[in-house]
C-alpha atoms as a printed R data frame, in Angstrom:
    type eleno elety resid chain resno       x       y       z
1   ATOM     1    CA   UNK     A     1 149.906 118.813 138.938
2   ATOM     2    CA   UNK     A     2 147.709 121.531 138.846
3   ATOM     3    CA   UNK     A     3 148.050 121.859 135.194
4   ATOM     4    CA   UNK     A     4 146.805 118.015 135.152
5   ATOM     5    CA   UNK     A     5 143.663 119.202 137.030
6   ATOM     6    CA   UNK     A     6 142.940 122.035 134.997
7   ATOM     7    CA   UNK     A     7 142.528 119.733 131.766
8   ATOM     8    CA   UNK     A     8 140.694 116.933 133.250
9   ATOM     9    CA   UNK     A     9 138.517 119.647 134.532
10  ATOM    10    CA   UNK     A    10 138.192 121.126 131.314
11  ATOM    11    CA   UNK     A    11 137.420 117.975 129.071
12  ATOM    12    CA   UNK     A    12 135.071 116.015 131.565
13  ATOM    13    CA   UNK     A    13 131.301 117.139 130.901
14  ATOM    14    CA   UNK     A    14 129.588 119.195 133.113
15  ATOM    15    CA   UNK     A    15 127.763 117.803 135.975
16  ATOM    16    CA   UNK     A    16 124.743 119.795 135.363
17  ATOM    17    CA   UNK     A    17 124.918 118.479 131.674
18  ATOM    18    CA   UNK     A    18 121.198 117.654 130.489
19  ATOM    19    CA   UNK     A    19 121.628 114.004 129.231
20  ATOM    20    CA   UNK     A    20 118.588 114.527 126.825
21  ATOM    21    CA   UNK     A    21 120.786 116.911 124.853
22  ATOM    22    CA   UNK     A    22 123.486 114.729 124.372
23  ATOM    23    CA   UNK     A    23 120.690 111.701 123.177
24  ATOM    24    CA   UNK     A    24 119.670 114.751 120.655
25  ATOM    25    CA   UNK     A    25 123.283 115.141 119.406
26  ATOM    26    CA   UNK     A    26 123.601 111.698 118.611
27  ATOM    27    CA   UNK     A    27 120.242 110.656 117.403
28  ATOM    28    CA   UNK     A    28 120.885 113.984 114.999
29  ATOM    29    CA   UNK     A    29 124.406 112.594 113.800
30  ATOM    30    CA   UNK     A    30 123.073 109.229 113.229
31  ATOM    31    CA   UNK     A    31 120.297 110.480 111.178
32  ATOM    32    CA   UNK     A    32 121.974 113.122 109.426
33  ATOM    33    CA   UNK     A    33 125.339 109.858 108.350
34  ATOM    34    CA   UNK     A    34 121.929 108.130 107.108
35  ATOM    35    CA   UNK     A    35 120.826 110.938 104.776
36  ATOM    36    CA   UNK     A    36 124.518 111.386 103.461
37  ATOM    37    CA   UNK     A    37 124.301 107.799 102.529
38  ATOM    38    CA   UNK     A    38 120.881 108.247 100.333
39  ATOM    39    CA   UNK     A    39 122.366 111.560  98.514
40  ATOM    40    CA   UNK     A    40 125.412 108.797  97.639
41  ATOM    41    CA   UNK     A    41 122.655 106.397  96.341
42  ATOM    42    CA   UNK     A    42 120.407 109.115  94.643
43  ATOM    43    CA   UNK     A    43 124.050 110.212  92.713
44  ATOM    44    CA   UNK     A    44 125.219 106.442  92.129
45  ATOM    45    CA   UNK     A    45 121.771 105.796  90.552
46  ATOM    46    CA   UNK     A    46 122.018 109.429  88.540
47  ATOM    47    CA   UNK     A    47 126.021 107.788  87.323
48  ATOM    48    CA   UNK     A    48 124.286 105.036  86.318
49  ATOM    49    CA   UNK     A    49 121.875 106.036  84.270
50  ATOM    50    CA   UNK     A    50 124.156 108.254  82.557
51  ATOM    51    CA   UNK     A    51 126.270 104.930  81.988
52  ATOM    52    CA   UNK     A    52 123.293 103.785  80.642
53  ATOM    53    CA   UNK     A    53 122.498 106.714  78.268
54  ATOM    54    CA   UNK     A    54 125.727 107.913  77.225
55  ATOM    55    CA   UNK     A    55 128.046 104.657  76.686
56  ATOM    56    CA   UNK     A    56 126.966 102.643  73.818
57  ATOM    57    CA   UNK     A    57 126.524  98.474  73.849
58  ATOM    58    CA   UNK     A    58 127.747  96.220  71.903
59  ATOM    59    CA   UNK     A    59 124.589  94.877  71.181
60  ATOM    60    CA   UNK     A    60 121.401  96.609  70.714
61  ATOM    61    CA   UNK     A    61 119.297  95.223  73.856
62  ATOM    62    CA   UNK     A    62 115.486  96.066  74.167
63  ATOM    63    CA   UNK     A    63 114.213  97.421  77.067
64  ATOM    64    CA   UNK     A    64 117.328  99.882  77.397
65  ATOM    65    CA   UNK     A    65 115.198 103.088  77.628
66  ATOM    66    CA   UNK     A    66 112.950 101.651  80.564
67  ATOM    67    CA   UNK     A    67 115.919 100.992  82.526
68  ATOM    68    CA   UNK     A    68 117.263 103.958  81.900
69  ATOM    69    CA   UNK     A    69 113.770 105.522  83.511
70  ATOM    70    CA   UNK     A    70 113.904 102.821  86.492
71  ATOM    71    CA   UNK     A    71 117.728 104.431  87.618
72  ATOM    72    CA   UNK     A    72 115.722 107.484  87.513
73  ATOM    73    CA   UNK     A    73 113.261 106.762  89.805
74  ATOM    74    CA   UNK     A    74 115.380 104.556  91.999
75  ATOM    75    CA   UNK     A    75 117.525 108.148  92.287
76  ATOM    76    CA   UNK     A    76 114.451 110.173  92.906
77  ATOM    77    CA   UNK     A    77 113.152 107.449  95.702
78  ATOM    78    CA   UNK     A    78 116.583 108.215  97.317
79  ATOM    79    CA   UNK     A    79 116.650 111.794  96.870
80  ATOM    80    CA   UNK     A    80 112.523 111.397  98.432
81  ATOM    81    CA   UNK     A    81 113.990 109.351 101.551
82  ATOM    82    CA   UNK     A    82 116.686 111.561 102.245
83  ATOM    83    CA   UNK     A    83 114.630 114.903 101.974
84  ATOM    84    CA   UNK     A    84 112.216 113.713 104.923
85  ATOM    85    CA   UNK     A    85 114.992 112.532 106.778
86  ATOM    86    CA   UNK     A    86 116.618 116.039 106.745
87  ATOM    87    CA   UNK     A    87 113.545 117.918 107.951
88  ATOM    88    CA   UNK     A    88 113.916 115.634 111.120
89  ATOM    89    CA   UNK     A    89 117.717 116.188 111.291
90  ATOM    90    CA   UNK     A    90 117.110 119.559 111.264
91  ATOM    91    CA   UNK     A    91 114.479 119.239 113.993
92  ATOM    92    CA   UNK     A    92 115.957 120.805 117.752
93  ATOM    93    CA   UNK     A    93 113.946 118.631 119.648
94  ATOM    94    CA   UNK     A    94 114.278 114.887 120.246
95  ATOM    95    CA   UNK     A    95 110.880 114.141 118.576
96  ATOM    96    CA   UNK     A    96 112.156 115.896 115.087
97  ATOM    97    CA   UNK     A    97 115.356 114.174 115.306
98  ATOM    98    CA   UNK     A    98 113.713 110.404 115.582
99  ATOM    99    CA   UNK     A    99 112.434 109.751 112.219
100 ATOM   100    CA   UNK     A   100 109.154 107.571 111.873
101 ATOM   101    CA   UNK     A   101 108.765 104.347 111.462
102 ATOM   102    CA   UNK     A   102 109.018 103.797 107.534
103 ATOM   103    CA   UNK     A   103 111.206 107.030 106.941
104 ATOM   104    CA   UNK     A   104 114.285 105.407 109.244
105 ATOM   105    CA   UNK     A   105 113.442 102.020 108.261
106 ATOM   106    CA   UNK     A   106 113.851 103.080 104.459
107 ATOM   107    CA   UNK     A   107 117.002 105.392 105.843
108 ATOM   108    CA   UNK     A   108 118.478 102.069 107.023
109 ATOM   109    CA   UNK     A   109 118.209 100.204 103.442
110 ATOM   110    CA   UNK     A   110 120.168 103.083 101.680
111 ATOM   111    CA   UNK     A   111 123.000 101.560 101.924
112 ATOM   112    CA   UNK     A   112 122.125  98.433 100.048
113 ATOM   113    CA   UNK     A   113 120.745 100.529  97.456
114 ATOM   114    CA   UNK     A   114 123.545 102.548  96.661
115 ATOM   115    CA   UNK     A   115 125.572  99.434  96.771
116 ATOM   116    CA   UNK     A   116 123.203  97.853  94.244
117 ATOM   117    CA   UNK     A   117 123.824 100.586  92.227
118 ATOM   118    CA   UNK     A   118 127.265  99.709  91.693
119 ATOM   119    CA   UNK     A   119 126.587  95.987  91.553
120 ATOM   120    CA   UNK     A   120 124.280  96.784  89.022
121 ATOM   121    CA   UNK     A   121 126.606  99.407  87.054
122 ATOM   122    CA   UNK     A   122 129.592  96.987  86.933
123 ATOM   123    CA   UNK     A   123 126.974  93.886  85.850
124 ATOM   124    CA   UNK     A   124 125.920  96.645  83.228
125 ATOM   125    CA   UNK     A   125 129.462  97.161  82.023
126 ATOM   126    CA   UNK     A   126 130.944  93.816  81.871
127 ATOM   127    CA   UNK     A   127 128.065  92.186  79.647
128 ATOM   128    CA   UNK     A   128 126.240  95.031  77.355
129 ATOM   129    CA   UNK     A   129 129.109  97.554  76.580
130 ATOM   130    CA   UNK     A   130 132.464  95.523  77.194
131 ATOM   131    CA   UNK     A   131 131.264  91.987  76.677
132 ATOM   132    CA   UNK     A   132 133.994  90.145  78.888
133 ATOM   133    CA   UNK     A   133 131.422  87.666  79.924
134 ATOM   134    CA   UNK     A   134 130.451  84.697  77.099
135 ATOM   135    CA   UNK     A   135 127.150  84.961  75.720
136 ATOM   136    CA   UNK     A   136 124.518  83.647  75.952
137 ATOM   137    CA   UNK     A   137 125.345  82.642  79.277
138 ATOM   138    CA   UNK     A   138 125.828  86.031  80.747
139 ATOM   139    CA   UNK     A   139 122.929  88.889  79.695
140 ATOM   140    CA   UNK     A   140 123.025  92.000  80.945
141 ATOM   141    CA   UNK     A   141 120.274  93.556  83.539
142 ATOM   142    CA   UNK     A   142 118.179  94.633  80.258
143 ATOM   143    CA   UNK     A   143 117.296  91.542  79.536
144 ATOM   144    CA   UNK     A   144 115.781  90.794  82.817
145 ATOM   145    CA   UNK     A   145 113.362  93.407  82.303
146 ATOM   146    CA   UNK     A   146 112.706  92.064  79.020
147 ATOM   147    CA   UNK     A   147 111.876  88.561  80.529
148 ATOM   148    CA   UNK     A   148 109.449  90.400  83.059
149 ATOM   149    CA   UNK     A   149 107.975  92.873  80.303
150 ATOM   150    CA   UNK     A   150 107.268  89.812  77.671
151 ATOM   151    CA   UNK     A   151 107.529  86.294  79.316
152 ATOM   152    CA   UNK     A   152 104.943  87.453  82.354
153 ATOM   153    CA   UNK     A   153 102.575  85.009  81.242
154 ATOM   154    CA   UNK     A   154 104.448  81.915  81.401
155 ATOM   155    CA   UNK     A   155 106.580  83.022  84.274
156 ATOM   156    CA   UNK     A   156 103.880  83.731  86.438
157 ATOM   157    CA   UNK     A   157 101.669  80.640  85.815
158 ATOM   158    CA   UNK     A   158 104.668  78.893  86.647
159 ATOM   159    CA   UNK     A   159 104.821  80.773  89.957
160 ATOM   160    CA   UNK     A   160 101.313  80.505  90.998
161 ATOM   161    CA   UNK     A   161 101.382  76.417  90.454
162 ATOM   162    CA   UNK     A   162 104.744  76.418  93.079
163 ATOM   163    CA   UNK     A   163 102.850  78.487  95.306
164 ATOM   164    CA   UNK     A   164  99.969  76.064  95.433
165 ATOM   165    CA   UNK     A   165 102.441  72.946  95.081
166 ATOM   166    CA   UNK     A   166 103.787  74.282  98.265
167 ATOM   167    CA   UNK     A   167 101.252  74.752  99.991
168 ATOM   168    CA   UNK     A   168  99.433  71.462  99.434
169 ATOM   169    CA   UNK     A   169 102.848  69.567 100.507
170 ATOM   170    CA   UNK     A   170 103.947  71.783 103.344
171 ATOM   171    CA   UNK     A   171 100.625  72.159 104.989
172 ATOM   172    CA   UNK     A   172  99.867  68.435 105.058
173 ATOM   173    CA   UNK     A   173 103.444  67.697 105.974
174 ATOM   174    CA   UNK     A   174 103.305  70.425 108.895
175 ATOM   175    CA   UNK     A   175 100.147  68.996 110.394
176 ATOM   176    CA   UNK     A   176 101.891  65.514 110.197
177 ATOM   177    CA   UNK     A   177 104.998  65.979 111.335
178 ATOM   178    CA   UNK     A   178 102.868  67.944 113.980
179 ATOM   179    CA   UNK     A   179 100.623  65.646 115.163
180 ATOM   180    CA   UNK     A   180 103.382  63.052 115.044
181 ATOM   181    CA   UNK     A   181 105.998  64.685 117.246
182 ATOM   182    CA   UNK     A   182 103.006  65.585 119.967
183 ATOM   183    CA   UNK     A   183 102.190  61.754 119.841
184 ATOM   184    CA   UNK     A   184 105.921  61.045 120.368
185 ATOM   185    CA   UNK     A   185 106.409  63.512 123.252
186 ATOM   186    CA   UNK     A   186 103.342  62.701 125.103
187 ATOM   187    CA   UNK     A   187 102.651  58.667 124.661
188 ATOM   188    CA   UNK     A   188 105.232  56.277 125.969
189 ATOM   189    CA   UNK     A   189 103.767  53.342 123.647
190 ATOM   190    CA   UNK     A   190 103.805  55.851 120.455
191 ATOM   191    CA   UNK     A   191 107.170  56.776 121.323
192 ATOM   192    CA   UNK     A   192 108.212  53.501 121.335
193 ATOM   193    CA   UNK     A   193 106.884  52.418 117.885
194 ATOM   194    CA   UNK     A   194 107.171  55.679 115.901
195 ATOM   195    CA   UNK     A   195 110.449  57.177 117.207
196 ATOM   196    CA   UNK     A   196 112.743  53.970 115.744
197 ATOM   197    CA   UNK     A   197 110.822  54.173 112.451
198 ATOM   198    CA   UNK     A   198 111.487  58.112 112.721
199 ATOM   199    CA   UNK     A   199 115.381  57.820 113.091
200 ATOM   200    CA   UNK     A   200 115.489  55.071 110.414
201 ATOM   201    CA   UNK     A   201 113.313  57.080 107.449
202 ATOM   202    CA   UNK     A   202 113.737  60.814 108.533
203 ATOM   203    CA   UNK     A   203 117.438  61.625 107.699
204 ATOM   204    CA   UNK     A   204 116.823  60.173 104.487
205 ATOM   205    CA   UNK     A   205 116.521  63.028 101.862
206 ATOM   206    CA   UNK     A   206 112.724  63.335 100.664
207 ATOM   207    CA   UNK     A   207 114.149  63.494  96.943
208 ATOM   208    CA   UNK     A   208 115.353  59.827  97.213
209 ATOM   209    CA   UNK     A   209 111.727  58.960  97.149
210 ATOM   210    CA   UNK     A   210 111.359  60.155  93.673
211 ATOM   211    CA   UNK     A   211 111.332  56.698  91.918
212 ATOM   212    CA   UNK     A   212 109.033  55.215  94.604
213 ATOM   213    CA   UNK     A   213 106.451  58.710  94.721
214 ATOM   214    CA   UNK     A   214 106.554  58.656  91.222
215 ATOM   215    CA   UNK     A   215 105.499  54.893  90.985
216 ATOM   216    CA   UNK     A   216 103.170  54.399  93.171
217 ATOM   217    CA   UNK     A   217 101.191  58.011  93.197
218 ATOM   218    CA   UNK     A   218  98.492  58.550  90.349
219 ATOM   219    CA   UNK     A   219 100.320  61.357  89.599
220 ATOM   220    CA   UNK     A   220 103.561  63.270  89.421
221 ATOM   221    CA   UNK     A   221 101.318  65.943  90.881
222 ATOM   222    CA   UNK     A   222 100.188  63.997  94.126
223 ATOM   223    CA   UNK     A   223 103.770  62.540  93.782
224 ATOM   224    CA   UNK     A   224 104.903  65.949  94.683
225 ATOM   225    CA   UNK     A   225 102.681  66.637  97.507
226 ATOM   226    CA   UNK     A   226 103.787  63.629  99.102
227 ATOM   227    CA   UNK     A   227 107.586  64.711  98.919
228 ATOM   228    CA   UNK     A   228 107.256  67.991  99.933
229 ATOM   229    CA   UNK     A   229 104.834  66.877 102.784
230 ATOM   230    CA   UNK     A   230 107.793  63.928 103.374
231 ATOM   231    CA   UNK     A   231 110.379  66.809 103.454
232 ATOM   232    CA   UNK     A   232 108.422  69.131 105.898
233 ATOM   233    CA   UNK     A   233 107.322  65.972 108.526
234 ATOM   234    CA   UNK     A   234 110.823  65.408 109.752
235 ATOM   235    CA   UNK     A   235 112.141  68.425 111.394
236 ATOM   236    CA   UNK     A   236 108.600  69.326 112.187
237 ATOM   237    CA   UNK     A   237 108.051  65.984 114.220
238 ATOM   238    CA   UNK     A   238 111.825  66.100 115.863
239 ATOM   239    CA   UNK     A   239 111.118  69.457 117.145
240 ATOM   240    CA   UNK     A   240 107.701  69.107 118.493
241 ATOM   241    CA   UNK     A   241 108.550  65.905 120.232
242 ATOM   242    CA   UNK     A   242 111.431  67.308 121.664
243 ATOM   243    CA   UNK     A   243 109.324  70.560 122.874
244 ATOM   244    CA   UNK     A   244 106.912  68.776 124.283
245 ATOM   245    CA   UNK     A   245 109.480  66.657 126.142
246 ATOM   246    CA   UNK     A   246 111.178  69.059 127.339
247 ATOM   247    CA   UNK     A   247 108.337  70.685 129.367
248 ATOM   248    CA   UNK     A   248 108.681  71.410 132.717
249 ATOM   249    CA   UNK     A   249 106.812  68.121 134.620
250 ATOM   250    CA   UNK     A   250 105.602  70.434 137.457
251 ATOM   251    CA   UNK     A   251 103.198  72.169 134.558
252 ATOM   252    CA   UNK     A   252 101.856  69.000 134.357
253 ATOM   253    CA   UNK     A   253 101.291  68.553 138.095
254 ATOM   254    CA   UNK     A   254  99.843  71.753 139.153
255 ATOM   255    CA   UNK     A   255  97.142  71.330 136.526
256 ATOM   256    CA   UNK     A   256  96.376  67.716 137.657
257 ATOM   257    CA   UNK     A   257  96.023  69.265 141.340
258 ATOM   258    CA   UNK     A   258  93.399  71.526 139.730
259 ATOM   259    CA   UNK     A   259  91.180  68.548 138.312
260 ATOM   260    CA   UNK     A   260  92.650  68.753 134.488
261 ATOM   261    CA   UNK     A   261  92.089  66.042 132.196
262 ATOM   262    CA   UNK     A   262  94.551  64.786 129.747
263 ATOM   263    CA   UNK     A   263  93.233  66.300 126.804
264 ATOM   264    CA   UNK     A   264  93.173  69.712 128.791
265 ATOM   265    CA   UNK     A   265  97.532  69.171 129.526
266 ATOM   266    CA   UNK     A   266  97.574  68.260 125.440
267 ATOM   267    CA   UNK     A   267  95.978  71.417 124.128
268 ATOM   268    CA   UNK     A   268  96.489  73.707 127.307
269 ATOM   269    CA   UNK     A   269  99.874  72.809 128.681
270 ATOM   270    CA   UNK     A   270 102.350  70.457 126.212
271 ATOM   271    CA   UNK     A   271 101.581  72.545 122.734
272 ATOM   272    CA   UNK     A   272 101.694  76.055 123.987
273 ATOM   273    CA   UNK     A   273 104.638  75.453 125.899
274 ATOM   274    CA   UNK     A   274 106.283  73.673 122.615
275 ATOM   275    CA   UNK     A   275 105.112  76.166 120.307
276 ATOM   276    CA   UNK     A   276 109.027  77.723 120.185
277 ATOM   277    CA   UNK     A   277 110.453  74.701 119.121
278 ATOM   278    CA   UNK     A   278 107.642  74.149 116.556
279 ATOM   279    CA   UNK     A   279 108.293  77.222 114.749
280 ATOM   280    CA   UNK     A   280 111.984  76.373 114.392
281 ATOM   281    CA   UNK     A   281 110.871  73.107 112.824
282 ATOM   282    CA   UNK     A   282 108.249  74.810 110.514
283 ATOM   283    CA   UNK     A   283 111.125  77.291 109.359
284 ATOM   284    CA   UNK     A   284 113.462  74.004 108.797
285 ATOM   285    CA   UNK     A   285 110.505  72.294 107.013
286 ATOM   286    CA   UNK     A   286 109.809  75.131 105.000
287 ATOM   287    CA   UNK     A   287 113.678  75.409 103.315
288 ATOM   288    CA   UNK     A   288 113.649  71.821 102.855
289 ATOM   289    CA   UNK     A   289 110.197  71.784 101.225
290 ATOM   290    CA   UNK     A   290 111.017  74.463  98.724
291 ATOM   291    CA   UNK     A   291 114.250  72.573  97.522
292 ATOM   292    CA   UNK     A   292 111.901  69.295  97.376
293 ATOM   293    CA   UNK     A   293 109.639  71.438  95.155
294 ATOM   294    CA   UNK     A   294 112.201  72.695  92.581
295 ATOM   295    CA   UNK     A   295 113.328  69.302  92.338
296 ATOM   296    CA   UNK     A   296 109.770  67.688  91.594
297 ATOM   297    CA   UNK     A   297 109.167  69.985  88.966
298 ATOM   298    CA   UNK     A   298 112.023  69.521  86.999
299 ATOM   299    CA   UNK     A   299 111.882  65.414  86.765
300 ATOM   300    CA   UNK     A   300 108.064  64.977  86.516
301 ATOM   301    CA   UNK     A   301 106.043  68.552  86.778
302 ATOM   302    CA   UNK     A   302 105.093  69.743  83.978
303 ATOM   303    CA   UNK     A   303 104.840  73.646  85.261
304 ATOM   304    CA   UNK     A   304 106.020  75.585  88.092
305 ATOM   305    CA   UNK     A   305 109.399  77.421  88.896
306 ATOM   306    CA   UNK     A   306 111.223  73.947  88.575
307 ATOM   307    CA   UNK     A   307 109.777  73.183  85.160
308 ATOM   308    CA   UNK     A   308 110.731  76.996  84.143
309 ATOM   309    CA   UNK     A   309 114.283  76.424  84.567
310 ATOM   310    CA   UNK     A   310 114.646  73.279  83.191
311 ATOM   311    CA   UNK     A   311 112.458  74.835  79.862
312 ATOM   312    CA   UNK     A   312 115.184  77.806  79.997
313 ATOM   313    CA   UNK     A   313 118.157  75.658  80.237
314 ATOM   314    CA   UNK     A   314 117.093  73.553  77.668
315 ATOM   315    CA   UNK     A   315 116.290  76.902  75.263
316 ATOM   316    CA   UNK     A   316 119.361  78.156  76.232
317 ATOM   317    CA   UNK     A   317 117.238  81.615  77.755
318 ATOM   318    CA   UNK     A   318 119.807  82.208  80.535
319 ATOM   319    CA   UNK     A   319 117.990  85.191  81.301
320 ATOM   320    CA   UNK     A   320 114.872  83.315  81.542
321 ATOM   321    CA   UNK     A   321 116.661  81.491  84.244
322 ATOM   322    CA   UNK     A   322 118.148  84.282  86.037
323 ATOM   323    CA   UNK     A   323 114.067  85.845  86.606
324 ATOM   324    CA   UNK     A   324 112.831  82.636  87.505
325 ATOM   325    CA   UNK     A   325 115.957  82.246  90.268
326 ATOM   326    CA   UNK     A   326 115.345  85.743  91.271
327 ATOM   327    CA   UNK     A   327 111.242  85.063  91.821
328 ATOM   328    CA   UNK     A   328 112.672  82.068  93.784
329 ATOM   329    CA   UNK     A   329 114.476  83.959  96.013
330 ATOM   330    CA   UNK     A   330 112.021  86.662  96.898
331 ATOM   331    CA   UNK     A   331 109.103  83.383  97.201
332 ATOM   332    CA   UNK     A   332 110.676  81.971  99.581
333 ATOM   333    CA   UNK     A   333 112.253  84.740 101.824
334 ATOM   334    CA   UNK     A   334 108.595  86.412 101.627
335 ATOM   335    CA   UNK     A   335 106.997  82.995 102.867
336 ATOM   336    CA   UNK     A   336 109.742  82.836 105.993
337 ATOM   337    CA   UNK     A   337 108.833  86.355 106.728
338 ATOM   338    CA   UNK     A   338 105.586  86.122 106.593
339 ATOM   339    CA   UNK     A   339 106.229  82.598 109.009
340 ATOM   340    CA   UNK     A   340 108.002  85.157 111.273
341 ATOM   341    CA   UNK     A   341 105.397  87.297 111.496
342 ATOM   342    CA   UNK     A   342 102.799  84.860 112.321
343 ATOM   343    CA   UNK     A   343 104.593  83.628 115.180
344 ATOM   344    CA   UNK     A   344 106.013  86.792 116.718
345 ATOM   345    CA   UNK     A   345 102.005  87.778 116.841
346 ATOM   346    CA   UNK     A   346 101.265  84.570 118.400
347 ATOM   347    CA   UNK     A   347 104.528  84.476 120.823
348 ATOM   348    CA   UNK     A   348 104.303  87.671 121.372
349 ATOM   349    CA   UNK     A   349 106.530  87.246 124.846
350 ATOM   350    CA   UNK     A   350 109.423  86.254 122.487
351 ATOM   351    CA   UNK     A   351 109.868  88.723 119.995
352 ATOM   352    CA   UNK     A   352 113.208  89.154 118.909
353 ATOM   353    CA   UNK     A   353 114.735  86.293 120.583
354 ATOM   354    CA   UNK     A   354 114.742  84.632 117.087
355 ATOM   355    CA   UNK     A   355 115.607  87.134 114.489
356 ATOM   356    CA   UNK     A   356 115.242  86.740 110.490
């Protein structure tokens, strides 16, 4: 029994134990797994240029020597991040072992980079110096930079006509689908006209419109507008309407007991307390109005992202095709951030509670 005592005794921490140091001892293991990680990623890079350097391809691909020198600096980034994160691991204070801002936030994304490494090391291998993949359909990551390095012209007119695309379609369809789902939620009679007419057309997908837009617009610019703006409307109106329904009614009466007017509960009561649901239909809107756009382009646009596929298909570029998805991807997540941002700054009191 006594033995029993002894060893609980001797494993349990000390009551007078300083719970600072033991936040220290963790923060400092935490940090100093993260700058492990980033000498694994400044090495996998280092492997992979040596890949690069030392086996030969089957092919003789341009660009080869300025990806060999972008491994290199990916590795030196790495070996950068996880220097200044081992001056604060070897910090003795708490202060020292919390990284700023940037360094930890870069800390945190080591591990995707050392796994890209790999990704791209076994992409590398498969296509360029083992060719298991059929050509042309497969290219290695050479000729990506090659589609950057030569085709930048092209590909980025094609991007800058999406962009504004988009943003013609999506605003207008944003401030419809807006003002549309605040009519809904506030007017009985509007409500009763609009929402049938809203169930009936809304579900419908905006691209079965394309014979009709197409038809009937001037354009196949305007043509697109209209779909992307028909593609943004419905889960912007649903979602308003159903925040502003869903406010709480005594809102409505305390600020008719202090003398407000209708178009003071509109602006100063319904919307603001909405606002959350709008932003989940703006996000919603803003997926389906991207899809809407590559679709536009590629039966009636003659430029933009869609069009650039559809030319690269039809050339057989595949690597063409692979930038222009890539620029698609990046496009669109940067718009949703930058959505996310502007509404965590204006709903400041709920940040985090819907995460990207």
């Amino acid at each position: 029994m006594s033995t029993q005592f002894e060893s609980i005794t001797t494993h349990a921490p000390a009551s007078g134990a300083d719970p600072a140091d033991a936040t220290r001892t963790v923060a400092r293991r935490g940090l100093s797994r993260e700058v492990l990680i980033a000498g694994l990623a400044a090495l996998a890079w280092l492997a992979s240029a040596a890949q690069t350097a030392w086996w030969p391809s089957l092919d003789d691909w341009p660009y080869t020597r300025e990806f060999i020198v972008l491994k290199l600096v990916l590795a030196a980034f790495a070996i950068g991040v996880g220097v200044a994160g081992s001056r604060h691991a070897a910090g003795r204070s708490l202060a020292s072992t919390t990284a700023p801002t940037r360094t930890r936030a870069w800390l945190r994304a080591m591990p995707w980079l050392l796994a890209l490494a790999f990704v791209v090391s076994a992409w590398e291998a498969v296509t360029a110096q083992l060719e298991w993949l059929p050509r042309p359909f497969f290219a290695p990551p050479q000729a990506l930079i090659g589609v950057f390095a030569d085709d930048y012209p092209r590909l980025g007119t094609s991007v800058v006509h999406s962009f504004g695309l988009l943003a013609y379609g999506y605003v207008l369809g944003a401030l419809a689908g807006f003002v549309t789902g605040v009519s809904i939620g506030w007017s009985q009679a509007v409500s009763y006209w609009v929402h049938p007419v809203l169930r009936l057309i809304g579900p419908l997908p905006a691209t079965a419109w394309l014979p009709l837009a197409f038809f009937f617009f001037p354009s196949s610019f305007s043509a697109s507008v209209f779909l992307i703006a028909l593609a943004t409307a419905f889960p912007v109106a649903v979602l308003t309407w159903s925040g502003v329904a869903g406010v709480n009614p005594a809102y409505y009466d305390i600020a008719r007991t202090l003398g407000a007017r209708p178009g003071f509960l509109i602006l100063r009561v319904a919307i603001p307390a909405a606002l959350p649901s709008v932003f989940v239909g703006l996000f919603m809107g803003l997926g389906a109005s991207f899809s809407v756009l590559i679709v536009a382009e590629m039966m009636g646009v003659k430029a933009g992202l869609g069009w650039y596929l559809q030319w690269a298909q039809g050339w057989a570029a595949y690597s063409n095709m692979y930038a222009a998805l890539l620029v698609m991807a990046l496009m669109c997540s940067g718009l949703i951030t930058l959505l996310f941002r502007v509404r965590d700054r204006l709903l400041a009191w709920q940040k985090g509670l819907l995460k990207w």
